[in-house]
C-alpha positions in Angstrom: 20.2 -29.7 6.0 19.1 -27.7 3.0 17.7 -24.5 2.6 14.1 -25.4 2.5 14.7 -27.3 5.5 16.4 -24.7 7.6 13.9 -22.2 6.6 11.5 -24.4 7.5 13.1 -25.2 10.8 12.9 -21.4 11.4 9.4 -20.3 10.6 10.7 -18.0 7.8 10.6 -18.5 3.8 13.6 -19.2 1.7 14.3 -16.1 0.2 14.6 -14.0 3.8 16.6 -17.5 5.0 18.7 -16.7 1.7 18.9 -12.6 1.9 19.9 -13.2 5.8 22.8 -15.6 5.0 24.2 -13.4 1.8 24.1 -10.2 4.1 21.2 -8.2 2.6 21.0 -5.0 4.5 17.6 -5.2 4.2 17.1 -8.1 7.0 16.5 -7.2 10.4 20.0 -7.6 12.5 17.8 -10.0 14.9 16.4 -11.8 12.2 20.6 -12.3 10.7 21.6 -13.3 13.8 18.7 -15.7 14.5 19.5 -17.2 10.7 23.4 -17.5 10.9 23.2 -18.8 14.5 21.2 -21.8 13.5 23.2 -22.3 10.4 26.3 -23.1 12.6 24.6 -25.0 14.8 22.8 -27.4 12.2 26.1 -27.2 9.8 24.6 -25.8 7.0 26.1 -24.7 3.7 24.9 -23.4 0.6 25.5 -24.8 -2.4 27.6 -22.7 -4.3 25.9 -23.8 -7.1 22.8 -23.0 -6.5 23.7 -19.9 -4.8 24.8 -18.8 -8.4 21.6 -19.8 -9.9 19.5 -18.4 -7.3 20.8 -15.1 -7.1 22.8 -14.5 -10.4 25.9 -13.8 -7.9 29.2 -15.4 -7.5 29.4 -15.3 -3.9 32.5 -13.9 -3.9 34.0 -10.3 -3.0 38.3 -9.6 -3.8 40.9 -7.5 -2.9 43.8 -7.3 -5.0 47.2 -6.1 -4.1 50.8 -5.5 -6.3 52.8 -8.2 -6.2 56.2 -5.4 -5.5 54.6 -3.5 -2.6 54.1 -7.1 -0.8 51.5 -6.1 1.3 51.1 -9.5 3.3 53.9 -8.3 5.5 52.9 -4.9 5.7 50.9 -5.1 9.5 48.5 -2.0 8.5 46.8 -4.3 5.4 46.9 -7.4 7.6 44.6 -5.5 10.1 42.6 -4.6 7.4 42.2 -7.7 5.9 41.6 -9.6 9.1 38.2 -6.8 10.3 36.9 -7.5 6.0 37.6 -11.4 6.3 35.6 -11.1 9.8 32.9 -9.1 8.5 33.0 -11.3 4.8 32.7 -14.6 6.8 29.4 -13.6 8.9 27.9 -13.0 5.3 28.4 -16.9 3.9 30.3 -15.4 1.1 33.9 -15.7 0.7 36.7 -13.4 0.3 39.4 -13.6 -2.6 42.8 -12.5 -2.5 44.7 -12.1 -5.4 48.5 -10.6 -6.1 48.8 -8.9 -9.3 51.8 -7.3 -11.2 51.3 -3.6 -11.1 51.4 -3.3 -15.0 48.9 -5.5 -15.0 46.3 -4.1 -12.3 44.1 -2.7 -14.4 43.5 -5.9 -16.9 43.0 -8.0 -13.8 39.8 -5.9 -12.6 38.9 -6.0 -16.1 38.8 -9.7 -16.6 37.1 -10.4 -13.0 34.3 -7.9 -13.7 33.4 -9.4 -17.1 33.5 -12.7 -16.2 31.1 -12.7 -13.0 33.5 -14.3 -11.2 33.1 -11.7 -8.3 30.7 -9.6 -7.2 32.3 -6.6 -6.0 35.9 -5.1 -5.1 37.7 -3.4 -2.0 40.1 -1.3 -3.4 43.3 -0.4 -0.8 45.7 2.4 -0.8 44.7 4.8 -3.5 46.6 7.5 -5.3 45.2 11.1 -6.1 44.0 9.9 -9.7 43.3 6.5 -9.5 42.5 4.8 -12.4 40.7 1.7 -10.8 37.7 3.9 -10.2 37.1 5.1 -13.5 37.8 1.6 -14.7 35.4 -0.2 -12.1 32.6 2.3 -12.6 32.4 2.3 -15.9 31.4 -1.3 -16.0 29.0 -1.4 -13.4 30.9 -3.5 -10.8 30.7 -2.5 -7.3 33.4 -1.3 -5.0 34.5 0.2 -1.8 37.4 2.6 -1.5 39.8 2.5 1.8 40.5 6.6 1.5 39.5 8.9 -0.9 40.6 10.2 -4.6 40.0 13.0 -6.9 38.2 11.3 -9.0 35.1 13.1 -11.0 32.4 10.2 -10.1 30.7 9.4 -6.7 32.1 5.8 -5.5 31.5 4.5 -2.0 34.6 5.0 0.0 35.5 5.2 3.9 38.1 7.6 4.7 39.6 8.7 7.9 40.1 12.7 8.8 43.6 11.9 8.0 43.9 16.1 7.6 42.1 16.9 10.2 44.2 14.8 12.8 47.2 15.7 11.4 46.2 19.0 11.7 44.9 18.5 15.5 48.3 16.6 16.3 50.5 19.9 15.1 48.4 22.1 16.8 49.0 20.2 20.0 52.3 20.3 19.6 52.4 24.3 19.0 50.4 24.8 21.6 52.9 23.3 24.0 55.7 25.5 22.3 57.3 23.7 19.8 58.0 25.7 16.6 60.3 23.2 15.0 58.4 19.8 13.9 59.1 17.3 11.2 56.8 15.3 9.7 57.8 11.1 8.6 54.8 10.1 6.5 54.3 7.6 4.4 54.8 7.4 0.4 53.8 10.7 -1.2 52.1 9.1 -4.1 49.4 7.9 -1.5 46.1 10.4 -0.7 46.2 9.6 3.0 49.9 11.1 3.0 49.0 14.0 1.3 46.3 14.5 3.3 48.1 14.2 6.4 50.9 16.8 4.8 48.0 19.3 4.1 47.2 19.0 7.8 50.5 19.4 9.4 50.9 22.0 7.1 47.7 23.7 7.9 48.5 23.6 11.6 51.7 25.7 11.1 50.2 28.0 8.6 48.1 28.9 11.3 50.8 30.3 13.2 52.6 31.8 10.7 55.1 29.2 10.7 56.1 26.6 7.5 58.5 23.7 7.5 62.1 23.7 6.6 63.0 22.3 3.6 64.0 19.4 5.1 61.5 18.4 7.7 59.1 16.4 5.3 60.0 13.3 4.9 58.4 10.5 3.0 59.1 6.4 3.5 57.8 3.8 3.9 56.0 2.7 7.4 58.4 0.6 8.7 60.7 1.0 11.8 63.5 1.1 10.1 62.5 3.7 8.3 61.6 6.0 11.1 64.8 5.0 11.9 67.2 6.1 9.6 64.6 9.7 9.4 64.6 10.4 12.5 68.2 9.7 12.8 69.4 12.0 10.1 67.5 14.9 11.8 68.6 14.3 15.0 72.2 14.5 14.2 71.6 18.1 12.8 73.0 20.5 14.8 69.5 22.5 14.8 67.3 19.5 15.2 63.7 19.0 15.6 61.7 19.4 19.1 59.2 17.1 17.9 58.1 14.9 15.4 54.5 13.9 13.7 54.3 10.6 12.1 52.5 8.7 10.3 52.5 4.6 12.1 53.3 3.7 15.3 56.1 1.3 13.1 58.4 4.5 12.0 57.4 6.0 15.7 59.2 2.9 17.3 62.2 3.8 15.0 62.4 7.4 16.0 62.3 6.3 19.9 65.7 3.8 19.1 67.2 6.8 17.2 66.6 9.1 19.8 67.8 6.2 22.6 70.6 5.9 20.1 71.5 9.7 20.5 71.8 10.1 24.1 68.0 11.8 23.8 64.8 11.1 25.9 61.4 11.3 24.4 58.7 13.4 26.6 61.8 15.7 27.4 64.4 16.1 24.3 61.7 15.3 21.9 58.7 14.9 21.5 56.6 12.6 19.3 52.6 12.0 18.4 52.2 9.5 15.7 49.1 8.0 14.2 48.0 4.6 15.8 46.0 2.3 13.7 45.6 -0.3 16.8 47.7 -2.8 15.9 47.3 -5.8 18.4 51.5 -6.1 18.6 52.3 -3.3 18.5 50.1 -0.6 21.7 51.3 2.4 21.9 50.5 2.7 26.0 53.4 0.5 26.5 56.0 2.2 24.6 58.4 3.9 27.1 57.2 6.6 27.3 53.4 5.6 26.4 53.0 7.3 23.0 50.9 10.3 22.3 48.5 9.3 19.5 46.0 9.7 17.1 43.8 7.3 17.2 41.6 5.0 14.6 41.5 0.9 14.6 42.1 0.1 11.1 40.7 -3.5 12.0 37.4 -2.1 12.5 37.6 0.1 9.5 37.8 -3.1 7.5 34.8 -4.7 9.2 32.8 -1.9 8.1 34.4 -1.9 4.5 32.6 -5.3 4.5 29.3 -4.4 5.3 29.4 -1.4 3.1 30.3 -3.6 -0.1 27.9 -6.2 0.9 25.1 -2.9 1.0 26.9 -1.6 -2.2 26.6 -5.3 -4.3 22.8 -5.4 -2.7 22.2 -1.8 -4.9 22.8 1.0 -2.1 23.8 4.0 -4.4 27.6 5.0 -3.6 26.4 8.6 -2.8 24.8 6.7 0.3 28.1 4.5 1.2 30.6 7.6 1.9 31.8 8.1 5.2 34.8 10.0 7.1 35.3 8.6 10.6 37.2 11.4 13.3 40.5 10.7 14.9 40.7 10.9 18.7 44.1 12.3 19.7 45.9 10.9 22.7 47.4 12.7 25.4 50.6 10.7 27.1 54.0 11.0 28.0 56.1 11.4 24.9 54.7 14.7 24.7 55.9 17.9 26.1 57.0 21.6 26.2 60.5 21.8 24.0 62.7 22.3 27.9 65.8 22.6 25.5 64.4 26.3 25.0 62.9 27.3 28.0 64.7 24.9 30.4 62.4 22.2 32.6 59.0 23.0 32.8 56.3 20.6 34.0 53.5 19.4 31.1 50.6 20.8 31.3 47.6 19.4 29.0 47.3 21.8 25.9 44.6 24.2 25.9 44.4 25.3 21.7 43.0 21.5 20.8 40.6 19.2 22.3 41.9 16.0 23.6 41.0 12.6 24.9 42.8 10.9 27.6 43.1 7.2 27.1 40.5 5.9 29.4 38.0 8.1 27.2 38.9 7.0 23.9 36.0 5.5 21.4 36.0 3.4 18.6 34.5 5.6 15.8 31.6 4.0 14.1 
């Protein structure tokens, strides 16, 4: 079946048939549905071809990634890659991944853009000044940021409130009566680190209080990171009540350092760590369940999708910028320091807001 056919079959004309299947934004969602349903069930396909010809487009969108950071083993980018290849796929386009060497980034997005071999670009893990923005923008090509940047010109971007949830998840923690908290982020280079710094730092600043010099530490996400971090400041003889982190991944390292250590979380120390809802990995079955700050990264990428898709159809970028909230996570590996003021039983914290697990929402 063709596309004059299939139109025809549905009582519509070519080009809506056409605008439905290539995720135009300005197609009714019934109408979408009603078009990619009967696609599937009559096996259609476009004709790449003729696609091109059609609508001067490649029918492709990319995501590139440095070859050194190996990000296909990194579980965070998988998530995100799986909600965008979801999200790509309902669109009849088709998603390109390419590994590049980091020296040569820059001339990758270069070549792509001038050769209209894709049509727009999801751009991953930015820095503070990142120089794939200037670059992109100034040759017209469409793009989506994952976070946010410094930079000088409006881009579309969707950011969580990495600062305020950082912020929220200190507060918590001072409220209960902790004055001693470390931070284990991620790399330092990275906005969503900084930003989650700025928080934690906020929170304590608030109370007059200020980290040591030591309890910032920057790694990256991995358990065996959180490992060796939390492991170094647990030996102190002055250690920590209660750690921040950034992944549940460097969370499951500071619970086998503290097992390591004769310690108990929810009692010895506590720890709230950011939880991007990785399916392997839930944080309600950690023992004890782990207090969190909660955003599905998987469903951040879906929406990446359909904001590049709005983006490539001619949305302006000062339309495509949003900030989703994080929902914190009351549960057990939280809890007043009892090394200071002996046993005490939890009580829920009174200077923050907080959602129990049964009332936690997706943002969208």
């Amino acid at each position: 079946m063709n596309l004059k056919e299939l139109a025809a079959h549905l009582g519509l004309s070519q080009t809506t048939v056409s605008r439905a299947l290539n995720g135009y934004p300005d197609v009714a969602e019934a109408t979408r549905r009603q078009v990619l349903e009967a696609a599937r069930r009559f096996n259609y396909r476009p004709n790449p071809a003729a696609r091109r010809l059609a609508t001067g487009r490649a029918g492709t969108v990319a995501i590139l990634f440095p070859i050194d950071r190996n990000l296909l083993v990194d579980p965070h980018f998988f998530e995100l890659l799986a909600g965008l290849a979801e999200m790509i796929a309902r669109t009849e386009m088709e998603l390109s991944l390419r590994a590049t060497p980091v020296e040569e980034e820059l001339e990758t997005y270069r070549r792509l853009a001038a050769a209209g071999r894709v049509d727009g670009f999801v751009l991953s893990s930015p820095v503070l000044e990142d120089p794939r923005i200037a670059e992109l923008t100034a040759r017209g090509a469409p793009f989506i940021v994952h976070g946010r940047t410094d930079a000088s010109e409006p881009y579309a971007f969707l950011d969580i409130d990495n600062e305020g949830g950082f912020r929220k998840a200190t507060a918590l923690l001072l409220d209960l009566g902790h004055t001693d908290i470390a931070l284990l982020n991620g790399d330092a280079a990275l906005t969503f680190a900084q930003d989650r710094e700025r928080g934690f730092r906020a929170a304590l600043s608030a109370c007059g209080l200020a980290p040591g010099p030591d309890r910032v530490r920057n790694a990256p996400m991995t358990e065996e990171s959180g490992y060796r971090a939390a492991r170094a400041l647990l030996e102190e003889p002055n250690r920590p009540t209660a750690f921040v982190v950034s992944s549940v991944l460097l969370a499951l390292g500071v619970y086998r350092a503290a097992r390591d250590l004769g310690l108990t979380i929810g009692r010895d120390v506590s720890v709230i760590a950011h939880d991007d809802a990785l399916p392997f990995l839930k944080a309600e079955t950690f023992d004890p369940p782990l207090a969190t700050m909660l955003s599905p990264i998987r469903q951040a990428g879906y929406r990446l999708g359909e904001m590049l898709i709005e983006r490539i159809s001619g949305t302006p970028p000062e339309r495509l910028q949003e900030v989703w909230p994080v929902d914190v996570v009351f549960r057990g590996s939280i809890a007043r320091p009892e090394s200071r003021e002996g046993p005490r039983a939890r009580s829920r914290p009174t200077g923050v807001r907080v959602k129990p697990a049964a009332e936690r929402r997706p943002p969208r």
